[in-house]
MMTF fields as JSON, N, C-alpha, C and O atoms, coordinates in Angstrom:
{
  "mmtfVersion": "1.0.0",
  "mmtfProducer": "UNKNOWN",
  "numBonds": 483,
  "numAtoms": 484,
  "numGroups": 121,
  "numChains": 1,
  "numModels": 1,
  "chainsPerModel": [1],
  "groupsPerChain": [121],
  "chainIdList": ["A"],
  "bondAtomList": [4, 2, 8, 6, 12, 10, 16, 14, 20, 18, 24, 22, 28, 26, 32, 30, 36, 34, 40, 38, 44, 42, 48, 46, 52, 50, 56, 54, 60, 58, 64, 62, 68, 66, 72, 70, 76, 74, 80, 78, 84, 82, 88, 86, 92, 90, 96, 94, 100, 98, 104, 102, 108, 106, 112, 110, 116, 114, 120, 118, 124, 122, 128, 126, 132, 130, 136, 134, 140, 138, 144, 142, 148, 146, 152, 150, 156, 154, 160, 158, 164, 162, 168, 166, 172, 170, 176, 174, 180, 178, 184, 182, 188, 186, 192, 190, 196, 194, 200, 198, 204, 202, 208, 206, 212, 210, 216, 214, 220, 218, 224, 222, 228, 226, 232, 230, 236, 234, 240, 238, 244, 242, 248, 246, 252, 250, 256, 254, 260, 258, 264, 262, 268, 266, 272, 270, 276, 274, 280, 278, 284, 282, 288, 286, 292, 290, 296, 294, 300, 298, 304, 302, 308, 306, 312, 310, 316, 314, 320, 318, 324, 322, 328, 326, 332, 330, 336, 334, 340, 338, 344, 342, 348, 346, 352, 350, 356, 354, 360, 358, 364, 362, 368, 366, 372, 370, 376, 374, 380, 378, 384, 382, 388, 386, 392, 390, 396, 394, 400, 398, 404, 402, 408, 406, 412, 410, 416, 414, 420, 418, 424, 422, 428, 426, 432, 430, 436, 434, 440, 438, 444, 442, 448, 446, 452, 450, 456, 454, 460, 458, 464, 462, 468, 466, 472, 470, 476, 474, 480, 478],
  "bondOrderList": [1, 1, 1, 1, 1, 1, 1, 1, 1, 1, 1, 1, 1, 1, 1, 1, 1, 1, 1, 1, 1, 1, 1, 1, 1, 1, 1, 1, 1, 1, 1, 1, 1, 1, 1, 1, 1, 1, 1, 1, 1, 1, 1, 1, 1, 1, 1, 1, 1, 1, 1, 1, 1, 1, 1, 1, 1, 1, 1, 1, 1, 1, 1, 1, 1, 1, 1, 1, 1, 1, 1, 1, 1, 1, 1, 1, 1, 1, 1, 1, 1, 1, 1, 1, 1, 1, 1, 1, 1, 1, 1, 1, 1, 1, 1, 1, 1, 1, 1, 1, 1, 1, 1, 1, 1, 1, 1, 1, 1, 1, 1, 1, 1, 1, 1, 1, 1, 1, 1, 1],
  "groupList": [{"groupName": "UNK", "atomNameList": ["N", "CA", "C", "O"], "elementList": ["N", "C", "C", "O"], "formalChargeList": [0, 0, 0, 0], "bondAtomList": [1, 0, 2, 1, 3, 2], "bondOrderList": [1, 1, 2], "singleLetterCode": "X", "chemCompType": "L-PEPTIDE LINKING"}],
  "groupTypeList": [0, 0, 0, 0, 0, 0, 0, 0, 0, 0, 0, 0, 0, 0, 0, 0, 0, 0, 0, 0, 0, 0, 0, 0, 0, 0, 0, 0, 0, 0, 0, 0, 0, 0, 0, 0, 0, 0, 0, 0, 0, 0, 0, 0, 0, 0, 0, 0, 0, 0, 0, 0, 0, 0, 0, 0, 0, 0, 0, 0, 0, 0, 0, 0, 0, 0, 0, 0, 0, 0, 0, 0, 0, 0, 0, 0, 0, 0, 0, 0, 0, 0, 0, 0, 0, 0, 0, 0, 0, 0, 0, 0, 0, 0, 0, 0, 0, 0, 0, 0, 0, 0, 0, 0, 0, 0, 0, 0, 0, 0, 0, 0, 0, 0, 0, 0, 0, 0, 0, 0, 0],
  "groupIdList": [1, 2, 3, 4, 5, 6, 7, 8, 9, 10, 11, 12, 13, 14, 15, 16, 17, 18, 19, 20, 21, 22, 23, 24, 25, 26, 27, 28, 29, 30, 31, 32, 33, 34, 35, 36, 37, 38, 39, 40, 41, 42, 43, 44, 45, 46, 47, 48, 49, 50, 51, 52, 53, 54, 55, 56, 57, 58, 59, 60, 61, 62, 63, 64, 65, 66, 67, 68, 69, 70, 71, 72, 73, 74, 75, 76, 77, 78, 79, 80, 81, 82, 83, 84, 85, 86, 87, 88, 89, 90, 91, 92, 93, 94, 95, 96, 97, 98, 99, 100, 101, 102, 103, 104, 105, 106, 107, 108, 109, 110, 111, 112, 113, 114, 115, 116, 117, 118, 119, 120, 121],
  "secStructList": [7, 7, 7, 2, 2, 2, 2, 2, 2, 2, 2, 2, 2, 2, 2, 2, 2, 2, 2, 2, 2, 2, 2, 2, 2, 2, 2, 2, 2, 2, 2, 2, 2, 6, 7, 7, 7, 7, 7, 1, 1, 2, 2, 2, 2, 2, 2, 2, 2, 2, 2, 2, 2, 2, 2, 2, 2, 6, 6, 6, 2, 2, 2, 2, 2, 2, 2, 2, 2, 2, 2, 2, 2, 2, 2, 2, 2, 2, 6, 7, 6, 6, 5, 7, 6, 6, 6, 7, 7, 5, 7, 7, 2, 2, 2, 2, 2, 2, 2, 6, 6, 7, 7, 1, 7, 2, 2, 2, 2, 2, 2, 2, 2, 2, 2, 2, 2, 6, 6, 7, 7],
  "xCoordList": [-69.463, -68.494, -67.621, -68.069, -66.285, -65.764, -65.66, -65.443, -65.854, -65.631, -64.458, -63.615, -64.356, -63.553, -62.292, -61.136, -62.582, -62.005, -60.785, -59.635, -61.8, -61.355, -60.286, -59.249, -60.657, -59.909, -58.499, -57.396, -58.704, -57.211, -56.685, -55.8, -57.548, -56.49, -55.661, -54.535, -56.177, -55.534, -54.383, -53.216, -54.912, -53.709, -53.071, -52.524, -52.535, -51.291, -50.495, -49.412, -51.827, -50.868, -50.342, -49.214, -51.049, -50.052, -48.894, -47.728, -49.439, -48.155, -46.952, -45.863, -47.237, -45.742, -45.186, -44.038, -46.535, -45.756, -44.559, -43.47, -44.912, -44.554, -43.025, -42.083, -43.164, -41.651, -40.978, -39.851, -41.708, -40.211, -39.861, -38.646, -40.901, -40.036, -39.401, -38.227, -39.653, -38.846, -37.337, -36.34, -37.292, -36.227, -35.6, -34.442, -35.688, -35.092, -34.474, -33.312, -35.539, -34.692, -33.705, -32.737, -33.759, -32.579, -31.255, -30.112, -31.596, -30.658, -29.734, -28.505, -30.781, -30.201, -29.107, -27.887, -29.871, -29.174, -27.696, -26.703, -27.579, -26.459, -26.056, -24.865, -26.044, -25.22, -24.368, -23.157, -25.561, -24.959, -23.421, -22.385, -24.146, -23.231, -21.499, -20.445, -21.675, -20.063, -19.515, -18.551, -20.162, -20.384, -18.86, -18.631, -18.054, -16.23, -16.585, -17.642, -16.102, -16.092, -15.036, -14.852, -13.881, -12.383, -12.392, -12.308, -12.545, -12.705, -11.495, -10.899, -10.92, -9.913, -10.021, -9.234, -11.14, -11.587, -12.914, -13.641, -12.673, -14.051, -15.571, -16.633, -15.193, -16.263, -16.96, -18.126, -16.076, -16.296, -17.511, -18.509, -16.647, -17.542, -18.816, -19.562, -19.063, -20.051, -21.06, -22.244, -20.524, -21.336, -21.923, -22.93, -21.526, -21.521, -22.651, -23.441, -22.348, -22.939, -24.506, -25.536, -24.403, -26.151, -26.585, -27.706, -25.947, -26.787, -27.261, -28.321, -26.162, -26.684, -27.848, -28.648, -27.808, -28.547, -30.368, -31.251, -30.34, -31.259, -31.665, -32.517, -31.452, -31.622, -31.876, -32.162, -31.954, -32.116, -33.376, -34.078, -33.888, -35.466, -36.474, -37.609, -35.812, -36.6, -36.958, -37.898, -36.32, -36.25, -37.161, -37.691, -37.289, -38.108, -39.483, -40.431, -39.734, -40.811, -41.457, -42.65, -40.445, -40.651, -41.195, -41.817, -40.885, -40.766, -42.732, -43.61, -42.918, -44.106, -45.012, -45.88, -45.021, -45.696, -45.829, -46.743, -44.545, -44.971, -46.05, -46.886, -45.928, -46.186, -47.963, -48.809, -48.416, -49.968, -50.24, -51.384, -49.122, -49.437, -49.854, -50.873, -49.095, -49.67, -51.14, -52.204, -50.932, -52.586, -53.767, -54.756, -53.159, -54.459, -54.42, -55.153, -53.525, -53.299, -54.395, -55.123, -54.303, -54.815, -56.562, -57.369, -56.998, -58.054, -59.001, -60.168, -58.17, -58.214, -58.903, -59.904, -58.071, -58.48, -59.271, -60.009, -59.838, -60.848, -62.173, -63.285, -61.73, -63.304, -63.742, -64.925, -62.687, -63.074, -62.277, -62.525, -61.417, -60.729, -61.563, -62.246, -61.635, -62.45, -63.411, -64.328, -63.57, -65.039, -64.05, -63.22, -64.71, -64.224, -64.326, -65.401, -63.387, -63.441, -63.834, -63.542, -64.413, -65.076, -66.71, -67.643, -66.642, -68.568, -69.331, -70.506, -68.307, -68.58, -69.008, -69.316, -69.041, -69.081, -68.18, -67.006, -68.488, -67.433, -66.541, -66.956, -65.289, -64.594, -64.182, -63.662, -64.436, -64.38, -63.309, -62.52, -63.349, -62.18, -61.442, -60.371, -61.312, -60.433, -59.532, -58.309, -60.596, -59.528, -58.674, -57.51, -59.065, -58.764, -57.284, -56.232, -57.554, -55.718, -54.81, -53.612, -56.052, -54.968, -53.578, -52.42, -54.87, -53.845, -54.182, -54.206, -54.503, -54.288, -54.305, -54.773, -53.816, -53.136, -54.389, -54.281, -55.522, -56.501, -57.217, -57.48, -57.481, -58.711, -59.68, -60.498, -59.893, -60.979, -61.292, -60.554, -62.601, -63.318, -62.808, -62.337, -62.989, -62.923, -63.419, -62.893, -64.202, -65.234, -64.821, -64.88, -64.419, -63.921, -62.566, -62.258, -61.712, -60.3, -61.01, -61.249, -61.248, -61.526, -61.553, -60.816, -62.658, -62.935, -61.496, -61.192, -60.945, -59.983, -58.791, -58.12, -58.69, -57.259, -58.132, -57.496, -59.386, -60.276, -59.967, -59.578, -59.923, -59.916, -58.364, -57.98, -57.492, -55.73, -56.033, -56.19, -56.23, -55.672, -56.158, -55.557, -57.866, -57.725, -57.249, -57.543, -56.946, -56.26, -54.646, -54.021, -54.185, -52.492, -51.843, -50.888, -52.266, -51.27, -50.59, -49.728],
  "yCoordList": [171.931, 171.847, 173.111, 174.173, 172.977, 173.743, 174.905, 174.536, 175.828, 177.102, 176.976, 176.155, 178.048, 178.005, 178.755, 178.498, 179.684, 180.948, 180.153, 180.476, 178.764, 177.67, 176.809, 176.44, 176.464, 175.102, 176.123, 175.701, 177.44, 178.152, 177.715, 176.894, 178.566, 178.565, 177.175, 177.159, 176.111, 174.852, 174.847, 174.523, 175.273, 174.771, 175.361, 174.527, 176.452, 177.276, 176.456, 175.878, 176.773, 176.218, 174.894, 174.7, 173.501, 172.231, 172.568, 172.217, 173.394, 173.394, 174.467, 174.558, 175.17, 175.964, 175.112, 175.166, 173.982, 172.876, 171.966, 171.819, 171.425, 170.822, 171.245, 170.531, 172.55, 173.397, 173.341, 173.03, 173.853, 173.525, 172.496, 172.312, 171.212, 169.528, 169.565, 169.203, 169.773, 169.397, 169.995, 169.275, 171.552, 171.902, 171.478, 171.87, 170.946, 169.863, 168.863, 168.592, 167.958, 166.97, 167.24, 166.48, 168.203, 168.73, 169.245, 169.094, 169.89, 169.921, 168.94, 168.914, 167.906, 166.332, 166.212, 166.337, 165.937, 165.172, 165.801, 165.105, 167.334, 167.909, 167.664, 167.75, 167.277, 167.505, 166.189, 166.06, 164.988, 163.991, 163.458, 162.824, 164.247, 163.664, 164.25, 163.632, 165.539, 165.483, 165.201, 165.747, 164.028, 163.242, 162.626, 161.712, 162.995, 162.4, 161.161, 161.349, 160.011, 159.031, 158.584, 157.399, 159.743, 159.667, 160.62, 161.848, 159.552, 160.187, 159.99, 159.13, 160.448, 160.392, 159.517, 159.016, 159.687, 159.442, 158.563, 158.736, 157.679, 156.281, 156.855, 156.505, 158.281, 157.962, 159.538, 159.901, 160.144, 160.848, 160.472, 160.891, 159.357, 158.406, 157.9, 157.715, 157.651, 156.943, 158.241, 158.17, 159.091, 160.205, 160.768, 161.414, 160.708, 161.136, 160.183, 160.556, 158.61, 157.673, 157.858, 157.791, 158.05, 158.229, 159.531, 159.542, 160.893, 161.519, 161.33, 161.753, 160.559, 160.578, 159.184, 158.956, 158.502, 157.555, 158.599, 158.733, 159.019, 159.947, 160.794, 160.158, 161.452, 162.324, 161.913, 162.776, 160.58, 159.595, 159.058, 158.595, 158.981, 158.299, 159.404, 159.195, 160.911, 162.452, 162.63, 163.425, 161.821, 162.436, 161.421, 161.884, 160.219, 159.178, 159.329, 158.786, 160.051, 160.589, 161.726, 162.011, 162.306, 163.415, 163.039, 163.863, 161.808, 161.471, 160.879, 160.904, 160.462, 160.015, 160.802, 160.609, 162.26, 162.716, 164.121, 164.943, 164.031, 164.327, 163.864, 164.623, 162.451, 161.72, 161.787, 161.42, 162.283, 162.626, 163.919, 164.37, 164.619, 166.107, 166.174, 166.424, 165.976, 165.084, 164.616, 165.113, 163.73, 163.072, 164.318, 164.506, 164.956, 166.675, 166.882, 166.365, 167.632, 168.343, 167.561, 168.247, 166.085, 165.986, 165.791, 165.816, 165.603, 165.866, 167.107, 167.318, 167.704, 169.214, 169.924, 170.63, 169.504, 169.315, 168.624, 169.319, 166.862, 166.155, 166.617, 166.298, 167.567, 167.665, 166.926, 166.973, 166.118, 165.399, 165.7, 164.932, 166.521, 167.418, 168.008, 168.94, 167.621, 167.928, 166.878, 167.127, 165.616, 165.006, 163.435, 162.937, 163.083, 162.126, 160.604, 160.478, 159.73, 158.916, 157.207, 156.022, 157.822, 156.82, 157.05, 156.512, 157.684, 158.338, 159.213, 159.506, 159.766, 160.529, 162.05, 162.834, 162.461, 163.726, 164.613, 164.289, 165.715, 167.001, 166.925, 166.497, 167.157, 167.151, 168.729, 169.434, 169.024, 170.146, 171.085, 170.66, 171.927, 173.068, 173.309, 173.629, 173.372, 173.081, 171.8, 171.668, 170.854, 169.735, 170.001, 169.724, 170.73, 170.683, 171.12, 170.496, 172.51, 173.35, 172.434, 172.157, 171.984, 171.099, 170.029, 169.748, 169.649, 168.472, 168.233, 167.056, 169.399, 169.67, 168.205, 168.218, 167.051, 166.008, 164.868, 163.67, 165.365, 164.427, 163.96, 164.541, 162.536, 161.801, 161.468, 161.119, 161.514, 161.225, 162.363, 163.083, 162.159, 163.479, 162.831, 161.704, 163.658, 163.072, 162.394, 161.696, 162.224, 160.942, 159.446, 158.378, 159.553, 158.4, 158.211, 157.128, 159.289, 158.84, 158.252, 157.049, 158.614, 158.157, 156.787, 156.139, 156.226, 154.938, 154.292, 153.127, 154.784, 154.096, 153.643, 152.615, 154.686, 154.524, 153.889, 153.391, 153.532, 152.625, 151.394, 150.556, 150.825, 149.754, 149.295, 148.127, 150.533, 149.761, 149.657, 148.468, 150.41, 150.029, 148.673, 147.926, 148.434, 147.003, 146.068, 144.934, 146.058, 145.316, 145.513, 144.459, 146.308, 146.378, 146.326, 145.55, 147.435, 147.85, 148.977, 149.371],
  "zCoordList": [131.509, 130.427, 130.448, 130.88, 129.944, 130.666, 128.717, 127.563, 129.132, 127.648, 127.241, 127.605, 126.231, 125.304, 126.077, 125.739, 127.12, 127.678, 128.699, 128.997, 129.121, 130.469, 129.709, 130.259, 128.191, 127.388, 127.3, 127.65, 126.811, 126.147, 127.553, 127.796, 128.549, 130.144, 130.145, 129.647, 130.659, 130.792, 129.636, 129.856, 128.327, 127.089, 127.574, 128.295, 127.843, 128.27, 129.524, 129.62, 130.584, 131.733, 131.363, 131.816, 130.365, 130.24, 129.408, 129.59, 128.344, 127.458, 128.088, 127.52, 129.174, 129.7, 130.767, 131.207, 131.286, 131.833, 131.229, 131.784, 130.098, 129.064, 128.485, 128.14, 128.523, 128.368, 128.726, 128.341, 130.386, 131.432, 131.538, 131.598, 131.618, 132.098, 130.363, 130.437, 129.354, 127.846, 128.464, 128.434, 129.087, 129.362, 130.411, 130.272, 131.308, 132.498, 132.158, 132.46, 131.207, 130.555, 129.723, 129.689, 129.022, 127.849, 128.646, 128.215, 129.902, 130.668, 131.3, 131.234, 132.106, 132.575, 131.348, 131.45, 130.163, 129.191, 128.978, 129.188, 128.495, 128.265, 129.283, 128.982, 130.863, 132.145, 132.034, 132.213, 131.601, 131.765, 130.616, 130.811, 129.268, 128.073, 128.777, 128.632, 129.499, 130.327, 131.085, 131.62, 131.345, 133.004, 132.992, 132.2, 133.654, 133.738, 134.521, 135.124, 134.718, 135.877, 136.15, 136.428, 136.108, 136.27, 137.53, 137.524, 138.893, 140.288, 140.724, 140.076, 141.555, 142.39, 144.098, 144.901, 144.003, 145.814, 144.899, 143.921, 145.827, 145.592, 145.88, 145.367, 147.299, 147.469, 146.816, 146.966, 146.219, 145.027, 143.985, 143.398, 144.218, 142.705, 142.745, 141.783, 144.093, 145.028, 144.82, 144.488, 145.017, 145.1, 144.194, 144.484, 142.971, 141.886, 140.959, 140.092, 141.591, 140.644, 141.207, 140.537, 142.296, 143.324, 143.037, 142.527, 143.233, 142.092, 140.427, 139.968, 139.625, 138.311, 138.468, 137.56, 139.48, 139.668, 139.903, 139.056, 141.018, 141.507, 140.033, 139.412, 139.676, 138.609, 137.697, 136.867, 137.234, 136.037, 136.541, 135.642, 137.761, 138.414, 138.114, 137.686, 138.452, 138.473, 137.675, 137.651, 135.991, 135.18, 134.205, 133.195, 134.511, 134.156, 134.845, 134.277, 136.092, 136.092, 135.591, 135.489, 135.303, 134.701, 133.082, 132.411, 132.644, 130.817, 131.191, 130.329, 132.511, 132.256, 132.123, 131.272, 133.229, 133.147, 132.089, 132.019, 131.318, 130.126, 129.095, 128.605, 128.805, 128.176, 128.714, 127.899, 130.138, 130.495, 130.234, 130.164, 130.066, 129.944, 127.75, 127.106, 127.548, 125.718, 126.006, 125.637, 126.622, 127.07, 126.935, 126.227, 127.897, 128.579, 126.851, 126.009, 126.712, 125.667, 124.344, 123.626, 124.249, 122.998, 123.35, 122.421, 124.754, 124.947, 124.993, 124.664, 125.445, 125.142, 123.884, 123.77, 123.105, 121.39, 120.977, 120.278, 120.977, 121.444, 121.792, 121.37, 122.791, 123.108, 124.352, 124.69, 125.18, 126.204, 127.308, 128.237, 127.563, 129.103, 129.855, 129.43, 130.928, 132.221, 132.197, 132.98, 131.492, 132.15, 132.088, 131.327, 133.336, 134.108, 132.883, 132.297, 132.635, 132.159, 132.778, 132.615, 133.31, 134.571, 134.573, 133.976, 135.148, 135.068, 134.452, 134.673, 133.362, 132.369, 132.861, 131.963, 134.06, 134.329, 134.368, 134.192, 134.572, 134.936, 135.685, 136.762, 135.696, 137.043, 137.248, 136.383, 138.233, 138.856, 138.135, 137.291, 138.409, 137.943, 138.902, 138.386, 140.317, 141.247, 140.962, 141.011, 140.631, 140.592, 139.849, 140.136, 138.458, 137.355, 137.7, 137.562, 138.239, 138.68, 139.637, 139.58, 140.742, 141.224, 140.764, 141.076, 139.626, 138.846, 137.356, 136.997, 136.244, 135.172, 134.292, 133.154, 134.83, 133.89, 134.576, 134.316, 135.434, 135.598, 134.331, 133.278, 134.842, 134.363, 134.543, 133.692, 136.358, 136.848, 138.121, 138.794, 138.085, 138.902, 140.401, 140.554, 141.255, 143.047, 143.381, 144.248, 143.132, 143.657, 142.892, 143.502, 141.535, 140.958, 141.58, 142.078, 141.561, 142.206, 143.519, 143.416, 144.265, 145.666, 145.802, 146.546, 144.865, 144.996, 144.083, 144.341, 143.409, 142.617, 143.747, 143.66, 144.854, 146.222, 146.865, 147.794, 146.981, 148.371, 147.451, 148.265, 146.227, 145.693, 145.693, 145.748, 145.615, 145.695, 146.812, 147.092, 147.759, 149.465, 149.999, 150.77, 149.206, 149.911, 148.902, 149.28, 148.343, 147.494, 147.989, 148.101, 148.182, 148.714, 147.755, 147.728, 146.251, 145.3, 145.557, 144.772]
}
């Protein structure tokens, strides 16, 4: 189980995660609200529409994995961050830094990508 010393650590590192993607998106957004689409050259426009296209996908991944980083965060508080929601154990503290916004220990992910792959999700 991970201490009290381990729970602050993680809160910080999700919630300064949490900051920067809040501030990315706040950025997207102000970039986009001055978005001109009064091009001169077509392929200006072309260009322009595939980045705001691109940057609108970055940024919708970005809204999800906010929306897991909330997740950490309210488990955190809970009482249930770091133990696998699968087999009910610990998941490592390596894993933990690796990927902060886990749910399941290594051994559960494992079998979770052996079950898409033969399945072909």
């Amino acid at each position: 189980m991970l201490d009290k010393e381990k729970k602050e650590y993680f809160k910080g590192l999700l919630n300064q995660w949490l900051d920067d993607l809040l501030d990315e998106f706040s950025k997207t957004v102000n970039g986009m609200s001055g978005f001109e689409d009064k091009f001169p050259d077509p392929l200006d426009r072309a260009t322009a529409e595939s980045e705001k296209s691109f940057n609108l996908r970055i940024r919708d991944r970005e809204r999800k994995l906010i929306n897991k980083i909330k997740e950490a965060l309210e488990r955190i508080e809970g009482g249930t961050y770091g133990i696998c929601e699968d087999c009910e154990e610990e998941i490592s503290e390596g894993r933990l830094e690796a990927r902060p916004v886990t749910t399941l220990c290594i051994e559960c992910k494992r079998k979770q990508e052996n079950v898409e792959r033969i399945k072909g999700i």
